[in-house]
C-alpha positions as CSV (number, residue, x, y, z in Angstrom):
1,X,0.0,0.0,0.0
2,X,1.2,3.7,-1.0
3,X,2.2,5.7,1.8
4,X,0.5,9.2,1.4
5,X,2.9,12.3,2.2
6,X,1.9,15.3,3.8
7,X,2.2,18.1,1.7
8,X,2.8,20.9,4.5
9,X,5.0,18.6,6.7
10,X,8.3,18.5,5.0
11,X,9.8,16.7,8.0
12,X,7.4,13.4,7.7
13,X,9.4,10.4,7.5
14,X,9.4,8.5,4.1
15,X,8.2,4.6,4.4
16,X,11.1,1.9,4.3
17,X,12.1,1.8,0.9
18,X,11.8,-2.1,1.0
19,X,7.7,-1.5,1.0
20,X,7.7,0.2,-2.4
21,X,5.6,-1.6,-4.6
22,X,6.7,-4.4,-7.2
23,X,5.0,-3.3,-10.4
24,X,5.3,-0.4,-11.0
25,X,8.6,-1.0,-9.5
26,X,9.9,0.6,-6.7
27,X,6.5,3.5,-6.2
28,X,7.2,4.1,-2.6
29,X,4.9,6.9,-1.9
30,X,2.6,9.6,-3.7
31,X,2.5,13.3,-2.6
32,X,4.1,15.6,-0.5
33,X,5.9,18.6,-1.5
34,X,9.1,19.4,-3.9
35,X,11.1,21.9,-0.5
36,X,14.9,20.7,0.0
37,X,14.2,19.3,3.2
38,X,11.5,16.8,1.4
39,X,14.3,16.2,-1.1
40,X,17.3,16.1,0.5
41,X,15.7,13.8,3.3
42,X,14.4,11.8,0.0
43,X,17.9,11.7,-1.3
44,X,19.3,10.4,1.9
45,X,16.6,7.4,2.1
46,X,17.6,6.0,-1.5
47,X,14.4,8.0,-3.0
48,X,13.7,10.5,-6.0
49,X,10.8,12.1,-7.3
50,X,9.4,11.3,-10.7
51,X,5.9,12.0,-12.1
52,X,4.5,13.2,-15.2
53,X,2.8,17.0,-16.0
54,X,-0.6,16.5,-14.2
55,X,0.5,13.6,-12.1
56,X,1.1,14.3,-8.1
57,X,4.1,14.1,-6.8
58,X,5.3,10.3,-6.9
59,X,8.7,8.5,-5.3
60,X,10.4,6.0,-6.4
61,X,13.7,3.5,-5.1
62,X,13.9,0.6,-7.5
63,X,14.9,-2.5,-7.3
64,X,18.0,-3.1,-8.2
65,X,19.6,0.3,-8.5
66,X,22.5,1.3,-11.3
67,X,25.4,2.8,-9.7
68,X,29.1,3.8,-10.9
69,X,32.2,3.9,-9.0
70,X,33.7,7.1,-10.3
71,X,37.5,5.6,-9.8
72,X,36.0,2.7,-11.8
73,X,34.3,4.6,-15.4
74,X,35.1,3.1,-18.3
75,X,35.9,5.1,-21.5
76,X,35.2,3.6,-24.9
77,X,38.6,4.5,-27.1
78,X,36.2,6.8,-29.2
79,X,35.6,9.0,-26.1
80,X,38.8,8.9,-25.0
81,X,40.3,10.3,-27.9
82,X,37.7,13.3,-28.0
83,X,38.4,13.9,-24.3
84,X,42.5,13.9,-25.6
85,X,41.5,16.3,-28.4
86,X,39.5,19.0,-26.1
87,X,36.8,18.7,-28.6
88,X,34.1,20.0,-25.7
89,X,35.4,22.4,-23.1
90,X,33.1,20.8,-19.4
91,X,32.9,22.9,-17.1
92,X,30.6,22.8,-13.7
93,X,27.6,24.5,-12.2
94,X,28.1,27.7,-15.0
95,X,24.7,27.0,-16.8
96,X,22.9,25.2,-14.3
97,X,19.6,26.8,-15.5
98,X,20.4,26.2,-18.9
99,X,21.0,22.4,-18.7
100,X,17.8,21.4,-16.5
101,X,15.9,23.3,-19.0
102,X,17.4,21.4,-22.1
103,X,17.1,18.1,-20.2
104,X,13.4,19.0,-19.9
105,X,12.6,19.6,-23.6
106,X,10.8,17.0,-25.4
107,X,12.4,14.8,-26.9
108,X,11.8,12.2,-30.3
109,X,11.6,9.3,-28.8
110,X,9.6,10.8,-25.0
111,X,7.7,13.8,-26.5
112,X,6.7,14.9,-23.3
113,X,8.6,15.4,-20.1
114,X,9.0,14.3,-16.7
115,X,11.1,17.4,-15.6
116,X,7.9,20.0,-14.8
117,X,8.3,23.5,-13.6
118,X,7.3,22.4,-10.4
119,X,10.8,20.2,-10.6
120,X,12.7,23.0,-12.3
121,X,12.1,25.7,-9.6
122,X,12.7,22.8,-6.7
123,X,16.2,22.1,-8.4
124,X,16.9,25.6,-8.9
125,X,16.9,25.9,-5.4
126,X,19.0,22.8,-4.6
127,X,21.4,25.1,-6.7
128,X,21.2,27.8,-4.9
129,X,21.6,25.7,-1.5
130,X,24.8,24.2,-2.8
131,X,23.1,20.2,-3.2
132,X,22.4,20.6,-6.6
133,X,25.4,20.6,-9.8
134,X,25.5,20.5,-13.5
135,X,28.6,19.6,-16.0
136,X,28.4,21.6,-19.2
137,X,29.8,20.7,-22.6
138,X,30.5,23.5,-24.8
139,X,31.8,23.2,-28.5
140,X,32.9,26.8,-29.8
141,X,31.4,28.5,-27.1
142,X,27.6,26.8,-27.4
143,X,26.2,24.8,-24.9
144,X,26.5,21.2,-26.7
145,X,25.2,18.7,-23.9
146,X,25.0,18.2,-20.0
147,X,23.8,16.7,-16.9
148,X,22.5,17.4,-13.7
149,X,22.4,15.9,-10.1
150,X,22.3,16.1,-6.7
151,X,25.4,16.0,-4.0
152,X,25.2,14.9,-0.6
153,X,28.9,13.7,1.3
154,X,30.1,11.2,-1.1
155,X,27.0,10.4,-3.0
156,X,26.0,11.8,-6.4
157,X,22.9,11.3,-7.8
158,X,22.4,12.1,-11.6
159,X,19.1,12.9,-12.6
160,X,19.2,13.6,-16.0
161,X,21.5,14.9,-19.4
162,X,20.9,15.8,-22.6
163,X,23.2,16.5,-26.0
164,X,22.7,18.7,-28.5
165,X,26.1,17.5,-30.8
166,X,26.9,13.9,-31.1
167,X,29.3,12.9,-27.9
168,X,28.6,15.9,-25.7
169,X,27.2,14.4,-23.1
170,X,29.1,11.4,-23.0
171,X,32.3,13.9,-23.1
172,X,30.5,16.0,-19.9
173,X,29.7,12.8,-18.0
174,X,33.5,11.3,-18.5
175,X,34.9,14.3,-17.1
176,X,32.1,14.5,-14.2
177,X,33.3,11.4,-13.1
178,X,37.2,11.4,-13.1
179,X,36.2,15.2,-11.0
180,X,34.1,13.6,-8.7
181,X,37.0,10.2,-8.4
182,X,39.8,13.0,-7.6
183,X,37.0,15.2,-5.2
184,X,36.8,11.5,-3.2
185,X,33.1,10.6,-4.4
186,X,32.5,7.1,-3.4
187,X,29.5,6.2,-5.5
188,X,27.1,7.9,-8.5
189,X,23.2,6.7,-8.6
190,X,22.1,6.5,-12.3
191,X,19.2,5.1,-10.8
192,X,17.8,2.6,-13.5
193,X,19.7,1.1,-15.9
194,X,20.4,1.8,-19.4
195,X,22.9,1.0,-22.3
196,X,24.5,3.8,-22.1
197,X,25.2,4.1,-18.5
198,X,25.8,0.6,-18.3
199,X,28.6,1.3,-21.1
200,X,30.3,2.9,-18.6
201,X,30.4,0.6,-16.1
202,X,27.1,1.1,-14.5
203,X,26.7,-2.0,-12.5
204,X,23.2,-3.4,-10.9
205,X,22.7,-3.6,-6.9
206,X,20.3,-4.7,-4.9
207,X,18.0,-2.2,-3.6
208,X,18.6,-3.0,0.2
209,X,23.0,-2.9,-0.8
210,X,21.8,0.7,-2.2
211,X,20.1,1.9,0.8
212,X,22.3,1.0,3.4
213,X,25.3,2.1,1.5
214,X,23.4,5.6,0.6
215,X,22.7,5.9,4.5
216,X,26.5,5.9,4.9
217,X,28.1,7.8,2.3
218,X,25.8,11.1,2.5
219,X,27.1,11.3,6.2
220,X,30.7,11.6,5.3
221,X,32.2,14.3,3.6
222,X,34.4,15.6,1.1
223,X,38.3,16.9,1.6
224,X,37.0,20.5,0.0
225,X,34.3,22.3,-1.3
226,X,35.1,20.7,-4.9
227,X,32.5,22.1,-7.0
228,X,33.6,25.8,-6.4
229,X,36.8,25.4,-5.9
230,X,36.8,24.0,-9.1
231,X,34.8,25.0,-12.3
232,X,36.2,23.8,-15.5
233,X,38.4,20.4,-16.8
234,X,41.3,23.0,-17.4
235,X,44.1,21.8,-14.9
């Protein structure tokens, strides 16, 4: 049974992940609110929000989870040697605004879009709190491709990325992820799987392995404050 949240009471506790339902796997709970307490506690339980325009609020932890080790990424040999060339200059957390909107334009293949303005204006404000980070790819000075996600301790959680040029978001991610191997990150949620995460050496877990590990790594902290000390791949 669906555990109905409490749309003025940010602080309500989420139900045990390991209750979420089957089919549609891993629904957990439906309403609530879109604050940063609701989802940084979310975050901290394994949990994300994702629900269509006119939907409410839904939250999900699946079963098994995708993660990456960011000391662990694998590079295909193509990708390599546009990361060697400097084909896409990444930077971090300069266009944040710029790349949640792209990821939330429709799409060919998903014509509508999950990522509401509801979502937009709750990420925003992760942003502005510091939780929230995006890795821009830019060819000749043009946003080409990106992602966005949420940081808590070691944790990252991607949420979403998009490419406007062939590569770009492939070439964003790759950099993301030796940044975030360097900054000490211990784990990145991709949440479901997918070939192209899985490409670069997304692995499966089991939901419960995800959880408890979660619980640990979004208590422990970084060496420094990483994303501003840092804002491009120029070393």
């Amino acid at each position: 049974m669906l555990t109905l949240l409490n749309a003025k009471n940010a602080n309500q506790e989420f139900p045990d992940p390991e209750n979420a339902l089957i089919e549609p796997d891993g629904l957990l709970a439906v309403g609530g609110c879109l604050s940063p307490r609701r989802l940084i506690n979310a975050y901290r339980k394994g949990i994300f929000p994702w629900f269509n325009h006119g939907d409410p609020i839904l939250w999900w932890c699946p079963d098994p989870r995708l993660v990456l080790t960011p000391s662990e990424i694998r590079i295909s040999r193509s990708l390599r040697k546009i990361l060697r060339k400097k084909e896409y200059a990444v930077t971090f957390d300069q266009a944040f605004h710029e790349v949640i909107k792209a990821c939330a334009a429709p799409r060919s293949e998903t014509p509508g879009t999950w990522i509401t303005e509801p979502m937009i204006r709750a990420y925003l404000q992760l942003h502005k709190l510091g939780f929230a980070h995006s890795a821009e790819a830019w060819y000749r000075n043009r946003l080409a491709g990106g992602l966005y996600g949420v940081a808590i301790g070691r944790a990252f959680f991607g949420e979403s990325m998009f490419y406007r040029r062939s590569n770009a978001s492939k070439a964003a991610f790759a950099v993301l992820a030796g940044k975030l191997a360097r900054w000490n990150y211990a784990i990145i949620d991709c949440q479901v799987r997918t070939e192209h995460l899985a490409s670069f050496g997304g692995r499966e877990i089991p939901r419960k392995q995800f959880v408890e590990s979660i619980a640990g790594y979004c208590e422990e902290s970084v060496a420094v404050d990483a994303w501003t000390s840092e804002s491009s791949d120029q070393d």
